[in-house]
N, C-alpha and C positions, 0 to 999 in steps of 0.2 A: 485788778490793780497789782501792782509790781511792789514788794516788800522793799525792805528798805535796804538789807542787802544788796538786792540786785541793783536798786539804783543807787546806792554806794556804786557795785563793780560798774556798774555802765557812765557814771560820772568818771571812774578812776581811768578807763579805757578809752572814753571818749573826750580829751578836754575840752571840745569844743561845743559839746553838748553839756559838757558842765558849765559851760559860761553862758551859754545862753539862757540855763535855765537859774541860772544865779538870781536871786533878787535886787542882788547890787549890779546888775550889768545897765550901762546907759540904753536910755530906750532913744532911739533916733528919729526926728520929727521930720519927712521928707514931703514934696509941695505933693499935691493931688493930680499932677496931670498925665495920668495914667501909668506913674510909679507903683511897684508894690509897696508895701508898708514892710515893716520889719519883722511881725510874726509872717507874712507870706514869706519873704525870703528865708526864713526857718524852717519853715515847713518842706519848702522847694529840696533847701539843701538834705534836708533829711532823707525824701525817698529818693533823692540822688544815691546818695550812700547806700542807700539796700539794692537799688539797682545794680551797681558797681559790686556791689558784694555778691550778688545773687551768679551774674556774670562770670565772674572768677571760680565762685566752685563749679559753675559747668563746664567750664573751661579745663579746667583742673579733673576733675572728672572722665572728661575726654583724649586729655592727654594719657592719666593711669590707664584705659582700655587700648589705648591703638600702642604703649608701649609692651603691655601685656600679649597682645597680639602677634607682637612682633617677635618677642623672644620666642614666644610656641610657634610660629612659622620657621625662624632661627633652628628651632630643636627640629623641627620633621626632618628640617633638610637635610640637618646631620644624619637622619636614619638611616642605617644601609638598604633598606628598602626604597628608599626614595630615589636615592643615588644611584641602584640599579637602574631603576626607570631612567633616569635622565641620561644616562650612559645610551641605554637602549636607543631613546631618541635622537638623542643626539650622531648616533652609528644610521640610524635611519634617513637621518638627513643628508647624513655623506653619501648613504648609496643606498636610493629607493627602489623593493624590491615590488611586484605587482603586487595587488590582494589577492587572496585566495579566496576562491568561487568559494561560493555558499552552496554548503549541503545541508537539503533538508534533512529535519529528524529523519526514523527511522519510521515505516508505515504513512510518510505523505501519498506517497503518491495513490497510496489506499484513499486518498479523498478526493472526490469527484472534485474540480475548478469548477468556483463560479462564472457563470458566463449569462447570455444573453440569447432567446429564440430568434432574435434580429438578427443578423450583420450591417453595422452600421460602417464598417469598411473595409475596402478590400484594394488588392493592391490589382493594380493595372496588368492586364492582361499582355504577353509577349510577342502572341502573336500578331503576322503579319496579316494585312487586309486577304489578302491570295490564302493565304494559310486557311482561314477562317471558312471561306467560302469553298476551301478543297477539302474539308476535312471529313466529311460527312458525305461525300458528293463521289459517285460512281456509274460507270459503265458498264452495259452487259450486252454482248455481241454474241444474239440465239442462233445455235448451230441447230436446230430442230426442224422438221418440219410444219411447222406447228402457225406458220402465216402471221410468226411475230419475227421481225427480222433482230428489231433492238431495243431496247429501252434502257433510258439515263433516271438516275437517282440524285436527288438531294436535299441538305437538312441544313437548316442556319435556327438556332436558337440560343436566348439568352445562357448568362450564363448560371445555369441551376439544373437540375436533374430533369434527363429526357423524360418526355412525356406522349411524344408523338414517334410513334413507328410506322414502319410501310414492310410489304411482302411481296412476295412474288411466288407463283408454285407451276409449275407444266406438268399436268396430268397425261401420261399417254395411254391410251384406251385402244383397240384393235383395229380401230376403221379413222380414230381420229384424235385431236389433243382437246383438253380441257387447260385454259391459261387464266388462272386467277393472280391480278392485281390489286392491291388493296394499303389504306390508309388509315391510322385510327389513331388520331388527336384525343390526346387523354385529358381531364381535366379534375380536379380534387387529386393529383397522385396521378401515379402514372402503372398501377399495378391492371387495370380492367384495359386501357389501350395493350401492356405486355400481353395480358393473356388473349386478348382478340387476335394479334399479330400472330401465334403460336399453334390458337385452337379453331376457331372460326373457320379455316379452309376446310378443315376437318368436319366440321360439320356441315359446311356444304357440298363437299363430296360424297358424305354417308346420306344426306337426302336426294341428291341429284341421283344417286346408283339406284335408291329405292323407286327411285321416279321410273328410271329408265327401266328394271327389272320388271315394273308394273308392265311397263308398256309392250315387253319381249313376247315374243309368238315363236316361240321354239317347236319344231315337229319333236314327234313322241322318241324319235332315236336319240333325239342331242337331251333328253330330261336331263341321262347322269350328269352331274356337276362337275366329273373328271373329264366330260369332251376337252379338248382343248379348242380355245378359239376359233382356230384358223381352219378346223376340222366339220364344224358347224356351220348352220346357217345364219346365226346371230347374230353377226358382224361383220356381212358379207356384201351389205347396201341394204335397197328398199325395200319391201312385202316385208320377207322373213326377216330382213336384218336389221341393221341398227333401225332401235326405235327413233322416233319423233315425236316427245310427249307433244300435246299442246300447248302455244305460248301461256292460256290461263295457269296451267297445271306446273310449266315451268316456276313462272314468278311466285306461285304459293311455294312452291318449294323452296324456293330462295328466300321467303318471310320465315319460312317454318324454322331455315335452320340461324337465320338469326333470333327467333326468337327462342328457339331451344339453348345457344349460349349466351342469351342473358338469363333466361333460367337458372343456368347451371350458375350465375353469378348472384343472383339475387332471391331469386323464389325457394331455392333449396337451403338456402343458408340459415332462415330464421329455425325452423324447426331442428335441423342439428346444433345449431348455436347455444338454441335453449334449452336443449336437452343436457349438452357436455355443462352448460350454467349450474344446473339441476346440481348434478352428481357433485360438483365443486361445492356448492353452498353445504351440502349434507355430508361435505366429508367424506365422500364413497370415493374408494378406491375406483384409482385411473383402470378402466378393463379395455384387454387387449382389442384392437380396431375399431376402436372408439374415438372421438375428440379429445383432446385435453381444454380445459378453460382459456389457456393461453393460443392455441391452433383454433378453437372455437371464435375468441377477439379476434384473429387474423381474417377472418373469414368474414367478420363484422367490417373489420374496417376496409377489408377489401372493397365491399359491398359499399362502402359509402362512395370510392372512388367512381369518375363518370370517362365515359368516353364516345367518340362521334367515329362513322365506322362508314368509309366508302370501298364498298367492292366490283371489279370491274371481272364480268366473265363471258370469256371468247371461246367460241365452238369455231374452228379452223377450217372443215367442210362445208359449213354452209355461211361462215363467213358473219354470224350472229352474234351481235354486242349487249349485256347488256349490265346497267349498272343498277344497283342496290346500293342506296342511300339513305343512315340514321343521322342527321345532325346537322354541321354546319359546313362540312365540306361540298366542293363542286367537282363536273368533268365535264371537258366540252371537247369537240372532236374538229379536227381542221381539215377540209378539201379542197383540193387543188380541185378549180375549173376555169376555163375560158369564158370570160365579157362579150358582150357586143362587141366590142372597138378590139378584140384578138387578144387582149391583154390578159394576161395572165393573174389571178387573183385566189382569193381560199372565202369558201363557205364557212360560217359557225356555226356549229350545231352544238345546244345547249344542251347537255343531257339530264342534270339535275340541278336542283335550286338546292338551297339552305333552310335548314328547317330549325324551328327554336330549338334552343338546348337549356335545360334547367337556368335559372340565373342563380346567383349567390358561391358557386364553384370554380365561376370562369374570370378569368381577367383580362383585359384588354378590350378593343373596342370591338366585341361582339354582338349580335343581337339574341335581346336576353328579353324574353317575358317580363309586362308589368303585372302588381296583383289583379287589379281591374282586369284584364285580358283575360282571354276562355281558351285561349291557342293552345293544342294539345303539345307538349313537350319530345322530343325524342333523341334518346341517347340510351346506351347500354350502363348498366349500373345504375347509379343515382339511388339507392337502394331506399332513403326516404322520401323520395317522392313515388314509389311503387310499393311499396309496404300498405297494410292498415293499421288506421288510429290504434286497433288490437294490440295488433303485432308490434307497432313502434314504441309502444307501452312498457308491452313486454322488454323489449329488447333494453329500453331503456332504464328499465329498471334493474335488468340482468349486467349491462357492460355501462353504467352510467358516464362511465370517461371517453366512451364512444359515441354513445344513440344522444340525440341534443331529443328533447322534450319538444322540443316547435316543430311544428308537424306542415308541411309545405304545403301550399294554396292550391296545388295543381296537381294531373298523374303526368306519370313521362311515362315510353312506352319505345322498345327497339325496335317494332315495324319499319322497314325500310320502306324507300320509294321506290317503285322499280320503272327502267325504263328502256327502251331495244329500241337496236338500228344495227341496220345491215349496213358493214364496212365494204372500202372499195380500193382497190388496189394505190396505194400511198397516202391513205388516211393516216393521220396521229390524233394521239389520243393524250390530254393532260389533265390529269386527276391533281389537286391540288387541297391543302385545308385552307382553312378561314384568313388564313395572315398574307398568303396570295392575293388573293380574290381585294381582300382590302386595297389595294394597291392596283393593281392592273382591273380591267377589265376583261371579258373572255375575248372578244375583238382584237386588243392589245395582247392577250398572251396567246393566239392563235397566230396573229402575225409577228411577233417576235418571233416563234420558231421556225415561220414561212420564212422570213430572212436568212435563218440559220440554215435553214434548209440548202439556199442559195449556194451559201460559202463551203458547209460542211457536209451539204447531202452525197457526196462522193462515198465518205467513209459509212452511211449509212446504210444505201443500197449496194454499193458496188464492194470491189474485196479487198479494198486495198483499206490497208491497216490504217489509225490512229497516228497521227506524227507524235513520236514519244512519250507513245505510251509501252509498255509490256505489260503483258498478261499472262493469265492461266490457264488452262483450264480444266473448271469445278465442274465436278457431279455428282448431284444429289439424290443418292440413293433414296430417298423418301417419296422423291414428287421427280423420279425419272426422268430429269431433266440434264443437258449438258449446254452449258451457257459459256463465254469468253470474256471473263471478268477484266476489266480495266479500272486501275485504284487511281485515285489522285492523281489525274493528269494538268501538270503546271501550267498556266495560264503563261505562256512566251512575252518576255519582256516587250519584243519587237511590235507584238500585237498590241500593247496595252501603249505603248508610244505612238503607234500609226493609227488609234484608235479613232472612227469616225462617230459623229454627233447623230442620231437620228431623233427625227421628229415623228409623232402621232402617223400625221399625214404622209408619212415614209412605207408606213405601215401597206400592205397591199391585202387591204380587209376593209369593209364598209362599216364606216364608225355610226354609232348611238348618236342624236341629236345632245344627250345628256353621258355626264361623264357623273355615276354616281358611288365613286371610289373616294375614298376622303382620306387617307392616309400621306399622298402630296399635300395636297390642302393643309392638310396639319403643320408637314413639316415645310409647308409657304414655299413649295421651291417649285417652276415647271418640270412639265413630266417630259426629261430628255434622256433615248435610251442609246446604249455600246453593243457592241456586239464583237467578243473577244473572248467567251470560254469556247471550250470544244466539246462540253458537254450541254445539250441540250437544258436541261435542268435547271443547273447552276447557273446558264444565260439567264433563265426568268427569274430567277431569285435575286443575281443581280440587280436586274434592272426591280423587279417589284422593292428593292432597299439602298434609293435614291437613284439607278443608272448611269448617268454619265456626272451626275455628282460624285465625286470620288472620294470627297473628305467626308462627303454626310454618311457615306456606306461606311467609310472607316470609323466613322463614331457610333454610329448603331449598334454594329460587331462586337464594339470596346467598352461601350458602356456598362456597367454593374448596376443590378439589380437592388434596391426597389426602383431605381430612377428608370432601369430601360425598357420595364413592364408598360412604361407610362407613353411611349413612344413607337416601339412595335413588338409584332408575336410571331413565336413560330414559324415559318415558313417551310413544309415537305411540300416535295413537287415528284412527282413521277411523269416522264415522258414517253411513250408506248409506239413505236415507228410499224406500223403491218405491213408486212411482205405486198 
């Protein structure tokens, strides 16, 4: 309750609250139809007034803060600090000067950038369709005796790090040449295709010599080693001279020395690997001609890398082909013969088939072992699927960021196929890998080059040169050869303008009832082919990536990777012309 002071002062302040609460104030008697009475309207007026009062100090309130405000904004501005800045801007705004590039602290670039094992884009490629298809793609016009007059080269792959190599080597020996050709589509990597392209001749020349050495019948005069050749009877012809192993004893030798350089890729590697492991986990000092841990992992992961290995080998005297095949590449061989009806047509002779290759390595539309299957595997490397459970153990527990713990359902194995035929004066020969074959058929890329042959056989047999091309020519002191190299010969506009349409049946080759290539089919378009490079080669590569389609070839070339894996692979082709 409020003393009597206070409502003294609240009577004296408020008269109107004094008269109300007066005793003598009239009380007013108003009718009942839904009028207030006189204490509700007292009441009303009351917390009207504290309303109204409550109102006003916040009001009031709010004024003192936003004037307070105001004079402290007032005072900054006056600061000469302030004033500098606003000068500054305001000079900035009459005349704006560039930013100045950002430099990082000192020591960034000591930090590796975040980034991504993907590329999820990349910028469109510059070159031209013609570019793409020359780039990789070459000529070589043999001055040798050697019963190879020419052979064309070419590569079309997406765009990522080569994987497929080809070779060529002319052995010349005292009575005759040795001519190896060869293919080796790499796949996990491309490190076991490099080293087959490099060392593999090499190894089938050190087993072909031992062969032939076995076979030599030298009289007691020519033992010393210092005869020279041409002095002896060893290389003179028949009886005493050049041997003739047997075709059996040939083709082991041709298994032996490819299985001697997957050895040297896989079978030798766990044992030093594990060894240089050793000495690193114990801390033992690196000793001289030893492994280091790190050249021990190189040796591992090389090892994981796979590769498919076609080798074509020609004896010039007697005119004997024969090819040795790991993997998924093919060769087939084209002759020209006469029909019944006169007509002029080419035999196919199929030389090798395709043989599985590990799956889980490869991409594209390969054929890949299921687990269910018993099909023996072959390719060089693949080092876990030729290891034991032992060894893969070991290894992975030595290089864990290497060796995967899963141990593969099946063995792979580099035994080649071997297979001979005697060549005949104007046979070709086209070795190709898997991304060929996908596309054409052997029928279709034997008579694609019989056509070429038509147009371009001039410059192949006969002597007259390339229309613009220049060349050089190289000699390979290693494999004593001297060849007429022709680089990137441009595809003539004129040609690509007058260019004719051919069909299947244009082909002068006797077609399969079945066409079982699927890579048209894929891309839904007929198989219609051109004929307009002047390399051999490049023609089938053309046409094996759309033909006389000329936009679908230009998207193929152009597209980036992941997307152009999904659509085609690889394509090396080598074309082999005999004297």
């Amino acid at each position: 309750m409020l003393s009597t002071v206070t409502r003294h002062r609240i009577r004296g302040l408020d008269p109107i609250n004094s008269f109300i609460h007066s005793p003598r104030a009239p009380r007013l008697v108003l009718p009942s139809r839904g009028l207030r009475t006189v204490p509700q309207a007292q009441s009303r007026r009351k917390y009207t007034t504290v309303l109204v009062a409550v109102t006003a100090v916040a009001s009031l309130a709010a004024l003192t803060c936003y004037v307070s405000n105001t004079r402290r904004a007032v005072h900054i501005d006056d600061a000469d600090s302030h004033k500098h800045e606003v000068e500054e801007a305001a000079e900035s705004n009459e005349e704006e000067e560039p930013p100045k590039p950002y430099e990082p602290p000192m020591g960034f670039d000591d930090i590796p950038p975040l980034g991504y094992d993907r590329v999820f884009w990349q910028p469109e490629s510059t070159r031209t369709l013609e570019e793409h298809l020359e780039a990789e793609s070459r000529i070589f016009k043999v001055h040798l005796p050697c019963g190879v007059t020419r052979y064309d080269t070419s590569f079309v792959g997406p765009p990522k790090p080569i994987t497929c190599y080809s070779s060529a080597s002319f052995i010349e020996l005292p009575t005759h040449y040795w001519v190896f050709f060869g293919i080796y589509d790499g796949h996990n990597g491309s490190r076991v295709s490099a080293y087959l392209s490099q060392n593999l001749r090499h190894s089938l020349v050190g087993t072909l010599s031992d062969l032939y050495s076995k076979h030599a019948t030298l009289p007691d005069s020519h033992i010393y080693l210092g005869s020279r050749p041409e002095s002896a009877d060893y290389w003179s012809g028949f009886g005493l001279g050049r041997p003739y192993p047997p075709t059996e004893e040939f083709d082991a030798a041709l298994k032996q020395a490819f299985l001697n350089s997957d050895k040297e890729i896989v079978e030798d590697v766990p044992e030093r690997a594990l060894e240089a492991a050793k000495r690193y986990y114990n801390n033992e000092l690196h000793q001289e001609n030893s492994l280091s841990y790190q050249e021990a992992a190189e040796l591992v992961s090389r090892a994981h890398c796979g590769s498919s290995a076609i080798v074509a080998v020609y004896e010039n005297d007697t005119r004997q082909l024969r090819m040795a095949n790991t993997g998924d590449s093919r060769a087939v061989l084209g002759r020209r013969v006469v029909d019944d009806r006169g007509k002029e047509a080419y035999e196919v002779h199929v030389l090798t088939h395709e043989q599985t290759v590990p799956s889980g390595f490869v991409t594209g539309p390969v054929r890949r072992p299921q687990r269910h299957e018993s099909t023996s595997l072959h390719a060089f490397g693949d080092g876990p699927w030729k290891w034991s459970k032992e060894t893969q153990q070991q290894l992975s527990s030595a290089f864990p960021f290497i060796v995967s713990k899963e141990r593969p359902f099946a063995k792979a194995t580099a035994e080649p196929m071997i297979t001979n035929i005697e060549t005949q004066p104007g046979d070709f020969l086209v070795i190709a890998n898997q991304g060929l074959w996908a596309s054409l058929t052997n029928e279709e890329a034997v008579g694609l080059v019989a056509l070429w042959l038509k147009k371009f056989g001039r410059f192949v047999y006969g002597n007259q040169p390339v229309e613009g091309g220049e060349g050089d020519d190289v000699y390979d002191a290693e494999t004593s050869s001297m060849i007429k190299t022709l680089v990137r010969f441009p595809t003539s506009a004129h040609a690509l303008l007058r260019k004719d349409v051919l069909d299947r049946s244009d082909l002068p080759v006797d077609h399969p009832p079945k066409d079982d290539t699927f890579m048209y089919r894929m891309w839904r378009i007929p198989k219609r082919f051109v004929l307009v490079d002047k390399n051999a080669a490049q023609h089938l590569v053309r046409n094996a990536l759309g033909g006389a389609d000329k936009d679908l070839t230009e998207t193929l070339l152009t597209m980036q990777l992941p997307r152009a894996g999904r659509y085609w692979n690889d394509v090396s082709v080598q074309v082999v012309f005999f004297s």
